[in-house]
Each structure stands twice: as C-alpha cells, then as structure tokens.
C-alpha positions as CSV (number, residue, x, y, z in Angstrom):
1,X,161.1,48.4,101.5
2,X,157.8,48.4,103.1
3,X,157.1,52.2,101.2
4,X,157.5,50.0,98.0
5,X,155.2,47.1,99.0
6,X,152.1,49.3,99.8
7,X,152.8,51.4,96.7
8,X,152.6,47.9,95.0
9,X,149.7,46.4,96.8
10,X,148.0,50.0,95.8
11,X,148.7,49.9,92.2
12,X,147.7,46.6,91.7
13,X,144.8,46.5,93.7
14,X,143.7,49.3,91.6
15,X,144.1,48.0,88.0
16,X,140.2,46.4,88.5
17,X,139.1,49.8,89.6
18,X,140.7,50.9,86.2
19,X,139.9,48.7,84.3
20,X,135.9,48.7,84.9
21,X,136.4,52.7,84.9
22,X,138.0,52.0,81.5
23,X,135.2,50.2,80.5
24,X,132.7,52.0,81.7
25,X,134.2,55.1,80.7
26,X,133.2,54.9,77.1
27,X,129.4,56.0,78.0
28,X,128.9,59.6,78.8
29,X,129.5,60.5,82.1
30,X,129.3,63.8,84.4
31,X,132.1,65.1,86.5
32,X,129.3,64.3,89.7
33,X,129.3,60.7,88.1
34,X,133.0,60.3,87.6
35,X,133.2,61.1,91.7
36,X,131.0,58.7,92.6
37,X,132.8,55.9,90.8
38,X,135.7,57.2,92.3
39,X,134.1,58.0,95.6
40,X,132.6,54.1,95.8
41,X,135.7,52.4,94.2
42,X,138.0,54.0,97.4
43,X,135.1,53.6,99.8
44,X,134.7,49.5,98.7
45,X,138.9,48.4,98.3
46,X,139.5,50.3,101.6
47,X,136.6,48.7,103.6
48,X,137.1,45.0,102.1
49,X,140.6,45.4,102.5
50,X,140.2,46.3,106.4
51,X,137.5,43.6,107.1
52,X,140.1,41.4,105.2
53,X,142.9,42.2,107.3
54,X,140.2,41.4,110.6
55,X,139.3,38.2,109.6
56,X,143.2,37.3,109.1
57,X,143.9,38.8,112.1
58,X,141.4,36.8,113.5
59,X,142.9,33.7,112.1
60,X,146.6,34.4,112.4
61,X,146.7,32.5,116.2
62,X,144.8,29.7,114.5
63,X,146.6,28.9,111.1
64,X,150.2,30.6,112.7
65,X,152.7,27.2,111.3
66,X,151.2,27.7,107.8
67,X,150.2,31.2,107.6
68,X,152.4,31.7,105.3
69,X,151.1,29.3,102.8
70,X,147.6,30.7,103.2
71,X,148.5,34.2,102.2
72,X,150.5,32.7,98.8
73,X,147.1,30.7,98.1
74,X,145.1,33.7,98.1
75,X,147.1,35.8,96.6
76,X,148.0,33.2,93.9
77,X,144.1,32.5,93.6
78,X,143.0,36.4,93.5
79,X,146.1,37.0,90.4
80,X,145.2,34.0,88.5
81,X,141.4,35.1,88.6
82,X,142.8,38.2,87.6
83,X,144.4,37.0,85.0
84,X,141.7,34.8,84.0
85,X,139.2,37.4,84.0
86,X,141.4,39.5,81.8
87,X,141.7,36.9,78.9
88,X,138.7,36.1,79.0
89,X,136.9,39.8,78.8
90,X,140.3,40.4,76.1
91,X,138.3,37.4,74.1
92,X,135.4,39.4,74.4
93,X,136.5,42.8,73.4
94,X,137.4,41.5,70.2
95,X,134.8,40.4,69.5
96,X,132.4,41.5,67.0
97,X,131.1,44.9,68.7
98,X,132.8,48.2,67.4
99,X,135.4,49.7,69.8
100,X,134.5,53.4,68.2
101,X,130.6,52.6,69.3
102,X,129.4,54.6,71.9
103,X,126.4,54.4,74.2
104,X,124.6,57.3,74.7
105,X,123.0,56.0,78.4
106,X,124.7,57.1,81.0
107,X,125.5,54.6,84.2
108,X,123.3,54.1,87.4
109,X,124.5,54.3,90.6
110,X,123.4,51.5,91.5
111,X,125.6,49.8,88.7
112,X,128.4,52.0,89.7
113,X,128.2,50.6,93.7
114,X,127.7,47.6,91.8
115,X,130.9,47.3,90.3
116,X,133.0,49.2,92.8
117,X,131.6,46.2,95.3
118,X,132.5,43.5,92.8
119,X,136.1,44.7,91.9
120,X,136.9,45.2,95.6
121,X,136.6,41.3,96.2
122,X,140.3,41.1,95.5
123,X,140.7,43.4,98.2
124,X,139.2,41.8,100.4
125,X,141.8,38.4,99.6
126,X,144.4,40.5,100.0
127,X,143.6,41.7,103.5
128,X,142.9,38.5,105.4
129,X,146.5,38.0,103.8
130,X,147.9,41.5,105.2
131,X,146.3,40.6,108.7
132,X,147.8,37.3,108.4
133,X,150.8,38.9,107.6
134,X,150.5,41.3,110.8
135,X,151.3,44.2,108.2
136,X,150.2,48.0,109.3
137,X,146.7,48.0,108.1
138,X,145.7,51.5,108.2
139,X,148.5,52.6,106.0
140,X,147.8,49.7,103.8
141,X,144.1,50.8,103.3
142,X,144.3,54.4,102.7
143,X,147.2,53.8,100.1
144,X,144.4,51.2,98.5
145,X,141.6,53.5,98.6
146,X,143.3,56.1,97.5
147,X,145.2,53.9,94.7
148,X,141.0,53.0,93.5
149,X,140.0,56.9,93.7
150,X,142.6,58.0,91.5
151,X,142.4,54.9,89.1
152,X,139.0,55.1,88.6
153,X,139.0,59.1,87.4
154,X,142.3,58.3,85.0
155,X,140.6,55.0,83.7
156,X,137.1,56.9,82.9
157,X,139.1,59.6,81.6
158,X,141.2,57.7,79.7
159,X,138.6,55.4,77.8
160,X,137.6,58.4,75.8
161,X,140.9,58.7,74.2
162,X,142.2,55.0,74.6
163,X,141.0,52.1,72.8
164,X,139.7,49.3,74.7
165,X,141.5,46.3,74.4
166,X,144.5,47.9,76.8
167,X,142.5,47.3,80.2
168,X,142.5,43.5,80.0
169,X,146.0,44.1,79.3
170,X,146.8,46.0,82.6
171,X,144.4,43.9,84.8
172,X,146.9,40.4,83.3
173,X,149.9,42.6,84.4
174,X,148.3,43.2,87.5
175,X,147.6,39.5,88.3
176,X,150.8,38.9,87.5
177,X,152.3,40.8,89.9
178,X,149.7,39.3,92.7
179,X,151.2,35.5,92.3
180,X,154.9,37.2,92.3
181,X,153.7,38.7,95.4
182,X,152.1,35.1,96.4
183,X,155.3,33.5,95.9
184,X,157.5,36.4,98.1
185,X,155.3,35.3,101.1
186,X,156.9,31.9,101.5
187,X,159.7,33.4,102.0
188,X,158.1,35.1,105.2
C-alpha cells in the first residue's frame, strides 16, 4: 500500500512541475536548458519536501491529538490552491492570445529557478504533513524529485506537440487527488 502512496504523492506533486514545463515549453529551448528545468524542478520538490517533513517532524510532539487534522488542512489547502490556480490560469489561456504563437526568446535561468522554486511550495505543504505523518522521508523525496525531473522533460517536450489548454487540466486533477488524500488522513 505504501509503494502506491509514494507513487501518488510523486505524480501529483509533479503535475506543477508539468504544467509550468508545459507552459514554458512552447519557447525554444536547448536540450542543456531542458536539464536545467529538470535539474532545478527535482533539486527544489525534494529539498522543500525534506525541510517540510523537518518542520512536521518538529511539530509532531507538539500538535500529536490533532495531527491528524493538520495534515488534511494542508493538504486540503495545497489541492484547492491547486485547483484554484488551475481555473484561473484555464480562464487565462483562453483568452485572447493565439495557442499556435510562439516566442522566439528563450527562458533564463533565473526564471527557470524561479519557477522550479515557486511550484515546489506544494512540496513543501506536503512534507510538514509526511513528517507529521512519521512517513519514511527519504523514499518519499527521491520518488518526488524524481517524479519533478521526469515531468518537467515530458511537459517541455510535450508543449511542442500539445495544445495548451490540457495543463490546467492535469494540475485540477492533481488537486483533486491532494484533498482525497487530505480526507484519507483522518482516518489515520
């Protein structure tokens, strides 16, 4: 059961990685590029996700009678922000920019750290949870960081063949499967 859970956790922690690499994806990149992304997604969901699961573990002695209920509010608050984040960018997207336009800049790395840094934050929610939870951290994080690396090269590669308005899609599926997640832990 627990193989299935960090598979899970993996996926959907990786759907934002996605679904900026998605976006991002439909300005020319380079294959040294594409690594980077992929390189800093990894490197920012596994290191918010450890710090995460040491400040729950941190907190677990203090909050231990309603532990429980803290890890189903942020894991019910990261997938509705999620979610939220995905209708509102889907709202966007269809708006009155061209899907088939394509800019000819490439991205910065400092954008790319950027956004690798700002799609971990879910991570990061999701570990105080999983130290909360007293759940094996290390295989946690490597299935996370590696769930980011590999999103990140399929969603770049993918935006060049895909049209856009799928990765708000994926990142609402993902949410959704955060607050089920939420809701499992009071049964813990």
């Amino acid at each position: 059961m627990i193989f299935w859970e960090i598979v899970l956790f993996s996926i959907v922690l990786s759907i934002d990685s996605f679904s900026a690499a998605f976006a991002m994806g439909f300005r020319k990149f380079s294959a040294k590029r594409a690594f980077s992304f992929a390189f800093s997604s990894a490197f920012a969901e596994g290191s918010a996700t450890a710090i995460g699961f040491l400040l729950g573990n941190v907190a677990k002695d203090l909050i231990m009678s309603f532990d429980h209920w803290v890890a189903f509010g942020l894991l019910v608050a990261v997938g509705s922000h999620m979610c939220w984040e995905a209708y509102h960018n889907s709202r966007h997207s269809f708006g009155g920019e061209g899907e088939d336009s394509e800019d000819p800049r490439t991205h910065s790395i400092a954008k790319i750290i950027y956004i690798a840094v700002a799609t971990s934050i879910d991570s990061l929610g999701v570990g105080v949870s999983l130290g909360i939870s007293g759940k094996p951290i290390i295989t946690y994080t490597l299935a996370i960081a590696i769930g980011a690396f590999v999103s990140t090269y399929i969603g770049l590669f993918l935006a060049k063949r895909m049209p856009s308005k799928f990765g708000p899609l994926l990142e609402m599926f993902g949410g959704g499967v955060l607050i089920t997640i939420g809701f499992k832990m009071l049964s813990i």
